[in-house]
C-alpha positions as CSV (number, residue, x, y, z in Angstrom):
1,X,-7.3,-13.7,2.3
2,X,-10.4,-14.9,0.7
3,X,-13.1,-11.3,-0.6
4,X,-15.5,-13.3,1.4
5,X,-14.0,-13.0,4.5
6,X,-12.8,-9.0,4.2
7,X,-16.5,-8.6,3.4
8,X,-17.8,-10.4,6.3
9,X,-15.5,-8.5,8.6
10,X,-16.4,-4.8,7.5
11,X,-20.0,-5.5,6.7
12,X,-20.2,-7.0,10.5
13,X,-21.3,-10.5,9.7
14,X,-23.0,-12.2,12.9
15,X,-21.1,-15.7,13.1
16,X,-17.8,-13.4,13.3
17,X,-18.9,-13.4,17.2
18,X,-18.0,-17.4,17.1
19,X,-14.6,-16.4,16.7
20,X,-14.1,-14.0,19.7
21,X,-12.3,-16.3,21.4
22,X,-9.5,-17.0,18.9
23,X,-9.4,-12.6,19.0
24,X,-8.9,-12.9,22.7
25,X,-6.2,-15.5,22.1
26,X,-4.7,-13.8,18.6
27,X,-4.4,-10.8,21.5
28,X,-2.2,-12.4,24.2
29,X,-0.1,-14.0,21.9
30,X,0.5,-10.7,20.7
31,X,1.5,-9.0,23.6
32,X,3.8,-11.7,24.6
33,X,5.3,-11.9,21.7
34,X,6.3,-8.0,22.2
35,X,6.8,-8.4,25.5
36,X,9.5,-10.8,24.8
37,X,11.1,-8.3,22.2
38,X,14.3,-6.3,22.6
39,X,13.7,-2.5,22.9
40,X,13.9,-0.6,20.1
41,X,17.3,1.3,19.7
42,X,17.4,4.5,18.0
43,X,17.3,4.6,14.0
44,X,20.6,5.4,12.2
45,X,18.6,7.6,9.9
46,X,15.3,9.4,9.8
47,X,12.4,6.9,9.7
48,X,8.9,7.1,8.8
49,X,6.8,4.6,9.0
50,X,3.2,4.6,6.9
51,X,1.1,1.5,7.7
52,X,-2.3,0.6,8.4
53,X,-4.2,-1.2,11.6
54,X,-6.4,-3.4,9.1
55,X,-6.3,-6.2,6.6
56,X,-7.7,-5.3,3.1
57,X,-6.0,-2.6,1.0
58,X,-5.9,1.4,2.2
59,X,-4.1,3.5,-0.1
60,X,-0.4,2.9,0.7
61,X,1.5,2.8,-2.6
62,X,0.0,5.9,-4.0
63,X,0.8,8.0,-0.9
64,X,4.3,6.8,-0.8
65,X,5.2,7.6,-4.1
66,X,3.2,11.1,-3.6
67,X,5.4,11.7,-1.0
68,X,8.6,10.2,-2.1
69,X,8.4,12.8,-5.1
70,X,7.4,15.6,-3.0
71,X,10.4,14.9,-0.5
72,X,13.1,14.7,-4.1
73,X,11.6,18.1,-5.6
74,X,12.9,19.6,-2.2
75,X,16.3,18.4,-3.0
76,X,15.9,14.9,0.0
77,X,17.5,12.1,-0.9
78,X,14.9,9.3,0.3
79,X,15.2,5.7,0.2
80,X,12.0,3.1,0.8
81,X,12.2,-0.3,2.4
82,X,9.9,-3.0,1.9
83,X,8.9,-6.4,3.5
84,X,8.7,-7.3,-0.4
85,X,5.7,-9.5,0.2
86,X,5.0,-12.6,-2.2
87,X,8.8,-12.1,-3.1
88,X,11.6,-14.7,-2.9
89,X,14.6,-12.6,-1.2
90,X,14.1,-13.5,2.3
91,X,16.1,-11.4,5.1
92,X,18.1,-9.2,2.2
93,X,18.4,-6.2,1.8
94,X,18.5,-6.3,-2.1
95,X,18.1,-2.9,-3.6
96,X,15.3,-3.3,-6.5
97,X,16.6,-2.8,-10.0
98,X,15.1,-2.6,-13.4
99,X,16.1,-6.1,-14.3
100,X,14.1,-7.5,-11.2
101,X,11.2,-9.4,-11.7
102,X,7.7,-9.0,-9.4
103,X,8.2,-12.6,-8.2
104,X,11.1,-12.4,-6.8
105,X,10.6,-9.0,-4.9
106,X,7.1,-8.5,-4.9
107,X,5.0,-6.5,-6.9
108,X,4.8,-3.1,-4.8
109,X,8.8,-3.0,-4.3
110,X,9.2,-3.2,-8.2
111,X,6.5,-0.8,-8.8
112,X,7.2,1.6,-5.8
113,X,11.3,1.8,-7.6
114,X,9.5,2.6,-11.3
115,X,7.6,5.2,-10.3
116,X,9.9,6.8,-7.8
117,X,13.6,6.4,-9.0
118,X,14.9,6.6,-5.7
119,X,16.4,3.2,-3.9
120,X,14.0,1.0,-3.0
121,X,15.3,-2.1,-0.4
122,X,13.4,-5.2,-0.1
123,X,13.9,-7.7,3.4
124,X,11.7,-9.5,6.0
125,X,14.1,-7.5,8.3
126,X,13.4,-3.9,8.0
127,X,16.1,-2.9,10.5
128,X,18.6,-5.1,8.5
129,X,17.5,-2.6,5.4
130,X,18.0,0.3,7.4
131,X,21.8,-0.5,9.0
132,X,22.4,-1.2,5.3
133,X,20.9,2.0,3.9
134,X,23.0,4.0,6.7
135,X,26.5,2.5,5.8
136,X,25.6,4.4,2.3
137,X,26.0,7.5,3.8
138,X,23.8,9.1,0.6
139,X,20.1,8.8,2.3
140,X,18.5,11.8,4.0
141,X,15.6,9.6,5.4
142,X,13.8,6.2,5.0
143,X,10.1,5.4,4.0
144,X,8.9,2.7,5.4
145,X,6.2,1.0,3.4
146,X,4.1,-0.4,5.5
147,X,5.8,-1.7,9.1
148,X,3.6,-0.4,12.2
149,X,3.2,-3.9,13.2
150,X,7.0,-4.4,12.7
151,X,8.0,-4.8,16.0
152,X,11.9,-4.4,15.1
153,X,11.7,-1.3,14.4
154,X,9.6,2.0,15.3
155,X,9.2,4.9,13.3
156,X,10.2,8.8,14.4
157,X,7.3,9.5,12.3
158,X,4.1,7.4,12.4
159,X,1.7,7.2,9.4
160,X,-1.8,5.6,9.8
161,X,-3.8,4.9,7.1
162,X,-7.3,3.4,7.4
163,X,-10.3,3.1,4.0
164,X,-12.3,6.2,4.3
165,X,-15.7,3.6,2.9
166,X,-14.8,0.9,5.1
167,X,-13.4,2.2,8.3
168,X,-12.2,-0.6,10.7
169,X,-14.9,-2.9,10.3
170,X,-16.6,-4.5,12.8
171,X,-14.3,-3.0,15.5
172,X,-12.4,-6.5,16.4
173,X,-9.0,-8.4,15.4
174,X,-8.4,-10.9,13.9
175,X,-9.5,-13.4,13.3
176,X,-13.2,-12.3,14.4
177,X,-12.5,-8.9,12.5
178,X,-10.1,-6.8,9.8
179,X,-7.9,-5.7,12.6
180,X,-4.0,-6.4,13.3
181,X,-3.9,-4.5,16.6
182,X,-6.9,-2.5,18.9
183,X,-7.8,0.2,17.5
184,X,-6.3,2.4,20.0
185,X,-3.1,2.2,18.5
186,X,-4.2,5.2,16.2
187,X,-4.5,7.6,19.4
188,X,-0.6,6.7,19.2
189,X,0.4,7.5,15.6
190,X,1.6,10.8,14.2
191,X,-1.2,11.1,11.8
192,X,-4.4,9.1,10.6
193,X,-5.3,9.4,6.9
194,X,-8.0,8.7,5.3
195,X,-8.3,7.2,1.7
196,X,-10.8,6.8,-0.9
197,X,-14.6,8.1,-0.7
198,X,-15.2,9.4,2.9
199,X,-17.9,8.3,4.4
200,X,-19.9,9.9,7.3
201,X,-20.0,6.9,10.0
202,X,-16.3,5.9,9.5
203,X,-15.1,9.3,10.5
204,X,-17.3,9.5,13.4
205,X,-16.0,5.9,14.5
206,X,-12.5,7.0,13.7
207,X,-12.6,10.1,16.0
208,X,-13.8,7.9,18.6
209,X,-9.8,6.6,18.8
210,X,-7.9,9.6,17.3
211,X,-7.8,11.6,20.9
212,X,-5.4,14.2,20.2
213,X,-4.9,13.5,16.8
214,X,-6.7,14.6,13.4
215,X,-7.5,13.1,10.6
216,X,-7.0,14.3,7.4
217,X,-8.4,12.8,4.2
218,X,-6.4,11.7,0.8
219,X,-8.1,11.2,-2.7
220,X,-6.4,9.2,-4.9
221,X,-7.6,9.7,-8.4
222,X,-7.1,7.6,-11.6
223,X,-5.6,9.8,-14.5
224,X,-2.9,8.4,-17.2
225,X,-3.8,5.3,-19.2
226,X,-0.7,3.4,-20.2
227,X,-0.2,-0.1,-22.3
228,X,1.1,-2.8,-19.9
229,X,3.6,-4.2,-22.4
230,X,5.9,-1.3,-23.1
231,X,4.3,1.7,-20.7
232,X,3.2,4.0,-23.2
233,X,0.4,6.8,-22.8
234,X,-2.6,6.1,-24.2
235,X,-6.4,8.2,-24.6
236,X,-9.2,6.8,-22.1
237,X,-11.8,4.7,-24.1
238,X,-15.2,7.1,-24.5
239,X,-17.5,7.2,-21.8
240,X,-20.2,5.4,-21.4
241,X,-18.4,2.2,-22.7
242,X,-18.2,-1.3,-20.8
243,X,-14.5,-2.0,-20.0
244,X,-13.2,-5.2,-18.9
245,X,-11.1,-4.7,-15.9
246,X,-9.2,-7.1,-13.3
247,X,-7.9,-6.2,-9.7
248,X,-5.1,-8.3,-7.7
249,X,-5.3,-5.6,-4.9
250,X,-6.4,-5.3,-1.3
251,X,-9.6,-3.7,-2.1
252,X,-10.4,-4.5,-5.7
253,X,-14.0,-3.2,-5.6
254,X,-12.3,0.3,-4.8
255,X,-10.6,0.3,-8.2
256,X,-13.7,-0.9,-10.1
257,X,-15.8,2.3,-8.8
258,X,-13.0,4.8,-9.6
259,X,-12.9,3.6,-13.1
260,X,-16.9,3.5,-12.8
261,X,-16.7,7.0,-11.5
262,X,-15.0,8.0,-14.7
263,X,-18.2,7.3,-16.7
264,X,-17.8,3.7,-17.4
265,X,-19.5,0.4,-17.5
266,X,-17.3,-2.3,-15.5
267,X,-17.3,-6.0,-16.0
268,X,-15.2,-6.2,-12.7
269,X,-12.7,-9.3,-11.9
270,X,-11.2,-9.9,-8.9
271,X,-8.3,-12.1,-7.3
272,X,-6.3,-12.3,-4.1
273,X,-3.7,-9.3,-3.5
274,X,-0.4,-10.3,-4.5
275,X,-2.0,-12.9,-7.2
276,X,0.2,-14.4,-9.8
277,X,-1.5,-13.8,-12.7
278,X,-0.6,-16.7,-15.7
279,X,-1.0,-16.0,-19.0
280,X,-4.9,-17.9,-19.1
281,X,-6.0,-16.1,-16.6
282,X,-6.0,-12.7,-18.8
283,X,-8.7,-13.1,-22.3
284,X,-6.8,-11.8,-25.2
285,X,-8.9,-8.9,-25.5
286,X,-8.4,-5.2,-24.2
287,X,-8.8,-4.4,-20.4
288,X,-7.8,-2.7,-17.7
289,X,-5.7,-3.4,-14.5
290,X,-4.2,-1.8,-11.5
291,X,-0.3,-0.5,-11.7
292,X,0.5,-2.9,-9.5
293,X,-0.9,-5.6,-11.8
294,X,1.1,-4.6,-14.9
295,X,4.5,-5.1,-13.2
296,X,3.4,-8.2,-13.1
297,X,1.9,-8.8,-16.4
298,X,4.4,-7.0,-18.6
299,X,6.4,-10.1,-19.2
300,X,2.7,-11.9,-20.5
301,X,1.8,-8.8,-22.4
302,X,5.1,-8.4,-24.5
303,X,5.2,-9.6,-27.9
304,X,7.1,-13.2,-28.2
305,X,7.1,-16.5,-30.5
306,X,5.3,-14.3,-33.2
307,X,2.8,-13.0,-31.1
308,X,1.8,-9.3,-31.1
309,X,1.7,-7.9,-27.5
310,X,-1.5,-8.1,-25.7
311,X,-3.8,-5.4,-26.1
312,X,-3.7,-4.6,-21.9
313,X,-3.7,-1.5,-20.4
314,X,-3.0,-0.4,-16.4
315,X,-4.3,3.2,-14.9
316,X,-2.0,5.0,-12.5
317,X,-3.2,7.0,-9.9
318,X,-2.0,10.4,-8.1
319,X,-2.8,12.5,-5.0
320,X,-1.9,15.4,-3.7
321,X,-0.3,15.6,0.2
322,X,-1.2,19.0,1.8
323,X,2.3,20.8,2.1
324,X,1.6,21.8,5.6
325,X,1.3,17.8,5.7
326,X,5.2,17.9,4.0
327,X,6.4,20.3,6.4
328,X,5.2,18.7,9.8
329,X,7.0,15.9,8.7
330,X,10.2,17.4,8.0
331,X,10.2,19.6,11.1
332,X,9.3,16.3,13.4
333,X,12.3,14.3,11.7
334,X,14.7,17.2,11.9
335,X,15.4,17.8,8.3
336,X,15.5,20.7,6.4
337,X,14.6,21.5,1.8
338,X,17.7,21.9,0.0
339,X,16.0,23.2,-2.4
């Protein structure tokens, strides 16, 4: 999906109307289509699902591993399945290992099972990963990384997350807008999150849908510098300094104004989510990417054929999941801290 067109959508260009329409028509396909569906049995284990209604990037991976590390230091044993977009494993499952490489399982499986140590399943059928997951009889619950548009599956616990900037656009699907299904699917979801910098109109258009629900906001924040060629923590150029930085994410602007909010000068580059980077598209220079990037990169950056590694560096980011947030999940799924 083109930056052109995600703009267009959630800065309400006017020939988007032309294609209302194919929105009509994207519509009735889709409720056939679920129409035609089986119904949904009951999960084997514990389910959540955390998703978004909208095309474009919202904040996913950073609130799954939040939460995937919040779930372990209260003795859960969690497991996360994954569509493993841009990957090459097809139905699966294939639990992620170390020795897996980004194009082959995607780049948010690989980086979701680095930073979380916990098993991480990759499949275009997400109820496939689950049976599998259940015949291990060591899983306390499943994280579902993205899926509310799954229709295989449906989660006991229903995540929504939507870009606290950006909101849901100009209100329509796709194609004439950013959205995968009406925007009254979040008056049906356990909990709407926000991500990003909130901004005053997007809430009030987001309580329009919520009904019963609330919405609570997240903040991922930018805060250990690492080298992409061998992971290792290093200090945060000075402020005030022009960095070089690329993006390969659904919202690349995002990442530009947190490291701009930091106190630096950003020569921004963007590319499609999911992109492949070769080694010519990277200068041989210092810069600064996305975590989800580096997994990528790593095998460019490393040192080969007498070549020192490339001087690239990738930014992690953390937030912080209100425990009252923790413990509404747990009590809705039926689980209990072992520790």
């Amino acid at each position: 999906m083109t930056q052109k067109i995600l703009n267009a959508w959630y800065k309400g260009a006017w020939w988007l109307s032309l294609l209302l329409p194919f929105a009509s028509l994207y519509l009735w396909l889709r409720r056939l289509y679920l129409k035609r569906q089986p119904k949904v049995g009951k999960n084997p284990l514990p389910l959540l699902v955390i998703g978004n209604i909208t095309i474009g990037g919202t904040g996913k991976t950073p609130l799954v591993v939040a939460l995937t590390l919040a779930l372990k230091d209260k003795g859960l044993r969690c497991a996360i399945i994954s569509r493993g977009y841009g990957g090459t494993v097809g139905v699966g499952p294939h639990c992620v290992s170390s020795t897996d490489e980004a194009h082959v399982v995607g780049d948010e499986p690989l980086l979701l099972s680095l930073l979380t140590k916990v098993p991480v399943i990759v499949g275009s059928c997400r109820k496939t990963s689950v049976q599998w997951l259940a015949q291990q009889g060591n899983i306390d619950l499943v994280i579902s990384d993205d899926g509310l548009q799954h229709s295989a599956i449906k989660g006991d616990v229903e995540w929504c997350l939507v870009d606290a900037a950006r909101g849901l656009g100009n209100d329509r699907c796709i194609p004439a807008g950013p959205l995968r299904e009406p925007a009254t699917r979040l008056s049906e979801v356990d909990q709407v999150f926000t991500t990003g910098v909130p901004s005053p109109a997007v809430t009030q258009q987001l309580q329009y849908y919520l009904k019963h629900n609330s919405l609570c906001h997240l903040k991922p924040t930018l805060n250990q510098l690492r080298q992409v060629w061998d992971d290792s923590l290093v200090h945060w150029p000075q402020h005030q300094s022009t960095i070089y930085a690329v993006a390969a994410i659904g919202h690349p602007q995002r990442f530009f104004d947190d490291l701009g909010a930091l106190g630096y000068q950003v020569d921004g580059h963007e590319y499609a989510d999911h992109y492949q980077f070769k080694e010519h598209d990277l200068p041989v220079k210092p810069l600064i990417m996305t975590a989800k990037d580096a997994v990528k990169c790593k095998p460019l950056a490393q040192a080969k054929n007498n070549r020192q590694a490339m001087p690239w560096l990738y930014a992690t980011q953390t937030l912080t999941i209100a425990p009252a947030q923790i413990d509404a999940l747990l009590l809705k799924l039926g689980l209990e801290p072992t520790r």
